[in-house]
C-alpha positions in Angstrom: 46.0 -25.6 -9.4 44.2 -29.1 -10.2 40.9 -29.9 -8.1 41.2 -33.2 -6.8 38.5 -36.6 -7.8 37.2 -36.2 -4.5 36.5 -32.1 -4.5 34.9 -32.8 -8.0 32.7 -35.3 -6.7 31.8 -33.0 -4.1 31.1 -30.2 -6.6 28.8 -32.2 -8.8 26.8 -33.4 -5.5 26.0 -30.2 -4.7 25.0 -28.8 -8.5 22.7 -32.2 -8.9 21.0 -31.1 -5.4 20.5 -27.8 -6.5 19.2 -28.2 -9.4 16.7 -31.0 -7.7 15.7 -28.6 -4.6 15.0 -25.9 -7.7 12.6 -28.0 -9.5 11.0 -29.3 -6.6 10.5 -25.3 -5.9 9.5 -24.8 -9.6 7.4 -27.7 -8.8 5.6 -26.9 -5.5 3.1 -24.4 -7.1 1.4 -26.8 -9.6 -2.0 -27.1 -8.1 -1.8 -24.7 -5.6 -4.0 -22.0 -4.4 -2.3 -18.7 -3.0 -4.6 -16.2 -1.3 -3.8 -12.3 -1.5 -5.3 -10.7 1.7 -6.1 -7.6 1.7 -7.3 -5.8 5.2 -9.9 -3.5 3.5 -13.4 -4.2 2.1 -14.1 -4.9 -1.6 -13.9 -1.9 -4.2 -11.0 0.2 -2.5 -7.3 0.4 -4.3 -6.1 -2.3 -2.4 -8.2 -4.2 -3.4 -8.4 -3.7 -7.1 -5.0 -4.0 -6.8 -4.4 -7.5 -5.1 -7.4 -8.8 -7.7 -5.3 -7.2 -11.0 -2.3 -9.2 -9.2 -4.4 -12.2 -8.8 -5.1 -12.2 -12.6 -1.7 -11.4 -14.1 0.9 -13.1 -11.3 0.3 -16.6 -12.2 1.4 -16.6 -15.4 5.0 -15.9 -14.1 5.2 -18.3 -11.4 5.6 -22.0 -12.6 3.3 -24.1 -12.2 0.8 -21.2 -12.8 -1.4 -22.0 -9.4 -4.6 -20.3 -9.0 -4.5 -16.7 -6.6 -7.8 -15.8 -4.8 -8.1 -12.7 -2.9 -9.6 -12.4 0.7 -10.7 -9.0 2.3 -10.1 -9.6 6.2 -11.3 -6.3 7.4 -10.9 -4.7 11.0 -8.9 -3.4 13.1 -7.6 -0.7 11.2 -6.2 -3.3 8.6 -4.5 -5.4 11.6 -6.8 -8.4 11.4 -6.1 -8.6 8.1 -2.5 -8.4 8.9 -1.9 -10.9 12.0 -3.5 -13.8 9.7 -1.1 -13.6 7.3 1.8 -12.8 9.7 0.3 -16.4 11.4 -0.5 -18.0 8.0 1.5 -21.2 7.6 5.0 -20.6 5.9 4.5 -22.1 3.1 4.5 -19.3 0.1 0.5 -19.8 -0.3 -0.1 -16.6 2.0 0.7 -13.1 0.3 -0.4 -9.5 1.5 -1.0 -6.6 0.2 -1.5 -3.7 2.6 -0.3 0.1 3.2 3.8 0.6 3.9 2.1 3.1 6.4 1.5 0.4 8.8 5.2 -0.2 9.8 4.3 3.2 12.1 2.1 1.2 13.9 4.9 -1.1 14.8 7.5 2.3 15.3 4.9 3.8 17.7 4.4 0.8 19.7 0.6 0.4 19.0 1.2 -3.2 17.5 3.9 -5.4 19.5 3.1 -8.8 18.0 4.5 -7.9 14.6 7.8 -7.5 13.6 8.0 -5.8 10.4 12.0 -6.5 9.5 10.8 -10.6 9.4 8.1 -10.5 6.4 9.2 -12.1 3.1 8.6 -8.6 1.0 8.4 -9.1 -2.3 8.6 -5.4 -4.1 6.0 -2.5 -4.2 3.5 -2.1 -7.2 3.6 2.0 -6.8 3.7 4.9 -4.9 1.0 7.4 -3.4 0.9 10.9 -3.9 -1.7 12.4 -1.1 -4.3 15.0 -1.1 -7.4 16.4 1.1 -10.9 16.9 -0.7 -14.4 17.9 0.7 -17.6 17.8 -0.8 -18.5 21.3 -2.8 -21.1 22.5 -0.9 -19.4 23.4 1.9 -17.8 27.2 2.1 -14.2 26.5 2.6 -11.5 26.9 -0.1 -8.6 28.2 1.7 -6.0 27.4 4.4 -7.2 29.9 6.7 -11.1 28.7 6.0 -10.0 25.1 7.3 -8.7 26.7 10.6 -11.3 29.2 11.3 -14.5 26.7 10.3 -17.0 27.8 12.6 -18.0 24.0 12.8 -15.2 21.3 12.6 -15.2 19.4 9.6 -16.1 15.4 9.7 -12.8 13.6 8.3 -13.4 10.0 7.5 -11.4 7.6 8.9 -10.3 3.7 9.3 -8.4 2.3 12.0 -5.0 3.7 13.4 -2.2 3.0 11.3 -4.3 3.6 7.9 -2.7 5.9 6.2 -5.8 7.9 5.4 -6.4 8.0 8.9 -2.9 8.9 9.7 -3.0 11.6 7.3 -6.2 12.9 8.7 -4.6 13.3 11.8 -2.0 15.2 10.4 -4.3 17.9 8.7 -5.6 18.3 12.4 -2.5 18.0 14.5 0.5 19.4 12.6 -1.9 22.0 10.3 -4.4 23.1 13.0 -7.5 22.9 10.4 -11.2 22.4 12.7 -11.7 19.3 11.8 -13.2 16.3 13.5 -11.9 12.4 12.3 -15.2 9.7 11.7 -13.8 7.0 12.8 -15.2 3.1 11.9 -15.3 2.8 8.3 -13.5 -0.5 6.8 -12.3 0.8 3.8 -12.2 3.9 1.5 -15.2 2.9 -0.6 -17.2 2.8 2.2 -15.8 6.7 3.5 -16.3 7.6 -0.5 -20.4 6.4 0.1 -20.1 7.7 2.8 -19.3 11.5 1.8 -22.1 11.1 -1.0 -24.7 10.5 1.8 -23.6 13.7 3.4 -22.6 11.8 6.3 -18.8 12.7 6.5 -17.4 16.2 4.5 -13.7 15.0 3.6 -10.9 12.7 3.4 -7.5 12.6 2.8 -6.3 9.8 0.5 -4.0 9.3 -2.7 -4.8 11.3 -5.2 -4.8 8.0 -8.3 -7.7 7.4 -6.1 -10.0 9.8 -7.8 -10.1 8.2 -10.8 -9.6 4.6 -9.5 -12.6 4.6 -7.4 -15.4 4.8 -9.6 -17.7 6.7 -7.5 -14.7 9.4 -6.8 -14.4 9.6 -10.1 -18.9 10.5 -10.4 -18.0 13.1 -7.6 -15.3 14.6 -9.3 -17.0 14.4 -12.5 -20.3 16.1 -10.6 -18.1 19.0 -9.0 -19.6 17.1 -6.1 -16.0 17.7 -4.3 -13.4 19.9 -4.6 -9.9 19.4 -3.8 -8.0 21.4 -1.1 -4.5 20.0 -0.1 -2.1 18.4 -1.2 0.8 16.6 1.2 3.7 15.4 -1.2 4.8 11.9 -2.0 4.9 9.8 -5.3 4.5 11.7 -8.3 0.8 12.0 -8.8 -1.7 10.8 -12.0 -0.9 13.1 -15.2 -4.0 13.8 -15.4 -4.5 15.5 -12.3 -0.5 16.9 -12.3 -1.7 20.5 -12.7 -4.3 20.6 -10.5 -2.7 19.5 -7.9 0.5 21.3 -8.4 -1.3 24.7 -7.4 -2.3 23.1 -4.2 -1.1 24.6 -1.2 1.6 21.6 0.4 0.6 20.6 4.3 4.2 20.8 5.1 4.5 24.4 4.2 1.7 24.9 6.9 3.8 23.0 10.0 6.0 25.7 12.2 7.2 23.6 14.3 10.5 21.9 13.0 10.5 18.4 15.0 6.8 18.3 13.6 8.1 19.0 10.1 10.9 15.9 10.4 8.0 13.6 11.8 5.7 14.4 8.4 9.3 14.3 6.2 10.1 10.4 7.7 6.0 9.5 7.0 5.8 11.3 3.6 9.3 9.1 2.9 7.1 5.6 2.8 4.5 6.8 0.2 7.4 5.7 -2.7 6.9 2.3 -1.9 3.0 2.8 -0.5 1.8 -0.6 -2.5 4.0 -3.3 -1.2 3.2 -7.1 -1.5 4.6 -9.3 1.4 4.5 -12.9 2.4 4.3 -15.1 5.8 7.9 -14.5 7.8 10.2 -17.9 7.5 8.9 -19.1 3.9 11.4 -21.4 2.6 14.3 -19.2 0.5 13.4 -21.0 -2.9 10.3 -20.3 -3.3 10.3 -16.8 -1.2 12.7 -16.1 -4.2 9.8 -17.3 -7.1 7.5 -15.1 -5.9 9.8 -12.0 -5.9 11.1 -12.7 -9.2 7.2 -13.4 -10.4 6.1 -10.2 -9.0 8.9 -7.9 -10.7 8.2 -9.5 -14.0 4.3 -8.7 -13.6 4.9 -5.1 -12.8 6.7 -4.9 -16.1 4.0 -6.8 -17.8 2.8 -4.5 -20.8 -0.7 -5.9 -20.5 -0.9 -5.4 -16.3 1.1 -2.1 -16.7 -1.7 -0.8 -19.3 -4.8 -2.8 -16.8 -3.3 -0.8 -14.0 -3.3 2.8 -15.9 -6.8 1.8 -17.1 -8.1 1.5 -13.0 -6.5 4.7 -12.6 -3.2 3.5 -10.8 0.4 5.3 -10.8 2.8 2.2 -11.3 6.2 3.3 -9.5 8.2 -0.9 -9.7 10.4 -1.1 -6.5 12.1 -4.5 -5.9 12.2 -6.1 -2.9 16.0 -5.4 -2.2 15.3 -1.5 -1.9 11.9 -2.1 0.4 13.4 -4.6 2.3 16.4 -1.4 2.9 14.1 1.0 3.7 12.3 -1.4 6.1 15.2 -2.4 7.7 17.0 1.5 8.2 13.4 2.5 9.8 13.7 -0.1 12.6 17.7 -0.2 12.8 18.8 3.5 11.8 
């Protein structure tokens, strides 16, 4: 079959605008300034991790533009969130938050979002959970949790935080005497916090306790002692054995629609460290910054920063988050 002048004319057209609209993408960058916000005070895992991504991204977008990070604290991580959800749509506005929030969306706490529109770009790694309290207290066991003559002060953040969410779930689904603190703004802040004797636990991810360097004193100190562990990601070699002899929350819930509830949660802690962008970003570039941030989580020198902070890398591309996002809200 022979292709006509015309239909050859037409063909060439649309290869010479591609290619320009591509290096005007390639282009755009030069210059720029792209902000990672994360909604959590400085020294937390978020944050290390937007700032490692502000170091080792550039290099793989074109145009290498300079990435500042911004901690917009409050509301649980929400403030944080609604600015860049509002941010212009320009590709200069990227997020880095907890895929635990999209509950807050499920449960109809946050209306003004909608999850399924955000440009997601891939998630760095995955969370494996667990429950620790500082040493000097008496319990050790499942049953010493529930019977606690005193309840327990759990620090917190806002709803939707998946330490606080977690939290909840030692007290709700496991029973444990426990009492959630709310307020704090980030996890370094609950980690100070439990030093000061002014809240006994917390339930976070277990890379956390060597990523967060005064965890890491604590643990070091036999100032805490872990008690829990809830499932998720595969967690830090180095604490692998530890935490396998760990009694599992989910072995402690009896009630089966309670037990599907904390199986659908648990499910979200494989991609726990996504990276988004602004909703309606022009396609080209939406597609630069995806590419950019696969090739950085398989960066030898970012992959060996990352271990070095303490961080379980688990790579997920944006088509399998973007899946997962879309089955929670449209099973």
């Amino acid at each position: 079959m022979m292709i006509k002048g015309s239909a050859l004319v037409l063909i060439g057209l649309v290869l010479i605008v591609g290619e320009r609209f591509d290096a005007m993408a390639q282009e755009f960058y030069k210059g720029k300034t792209i902000t990672i916000i994360t909604p959590f005070s400085a020294g937390g895992t978020y944050d290390s991790l937007s700032r490692l991504a502000a170091q080792f991204l550039p290099k793989y977008i074109a145009g290498e533009p300079t990435i500042i990070v911004q901690n917009r604290t409050g509301g649980g991580g929400m403030i944080g969130t609604r600015a860049a959800y509002k941010a212009s749509p320009d590709g200069l506005t990227l997020l880095h938050i907890p895929s635990t929030f999209l509950f807050q969306s499920l449960l109809g706490h946050v209306t003004d979002i909608d999850f399924t529109k955000w440009g997601w770009l891939g998630s760095v790694g995955g969370a494996h959970y667990v429950f620790f309290i500082r040493s000097a207290l008496p319990q050790r066991s499942i049953a010493d949790l529930r019977s606690a003559r005193q309840p327990l002060k759990i620090g917190v953040l806002g709803p939707g935080s998946s330490i606080t969410e977690t939290a909840k779930m030692i007290k709700e689904f496991g029973k444990f005497n426990v009492r959630l603190v709310p307020g704090y703004k980030g996890y370094a802040d609950i980690a100070l916090a439990m030093r000061q004797g002014e809240v006994d636990g917390v339930a976070t991810a277990a890379e956390t306790l060597q990523a967060n360097a005064l965890t890491k004193s604590m643990l070091e100190d036999n100032f805490i002692v872990l008690l829990l562990s809830f499932g998720g990601a595969k967690p830090p070699p180095k604490f692998a054995p530890a935490i396998a002899k760990l009694p599992n929350l989910r072995d402690q819930i009896a009630d089966e629609t309670e037990r599907r509830a904390f199986d659908v949660y648990m499910g979200t802690f494989n991609i726990t460290r996504p990276f988004l962008t602004t909703p309606g970003i022009p396609p080209d570039r939406l597609q630069i910054l995806r590419n950019a941030l696969w090739k950085m989580m398989h960066d030898a020198e970012f992959v060996a920063a990352a271990e070095k902070q303490g961080f379980v890398l688990h790579p997920v591309g944006h088509e399998e988050v973007g899946s997962l996002v879309q089955a929670m809200f449209n099973p």
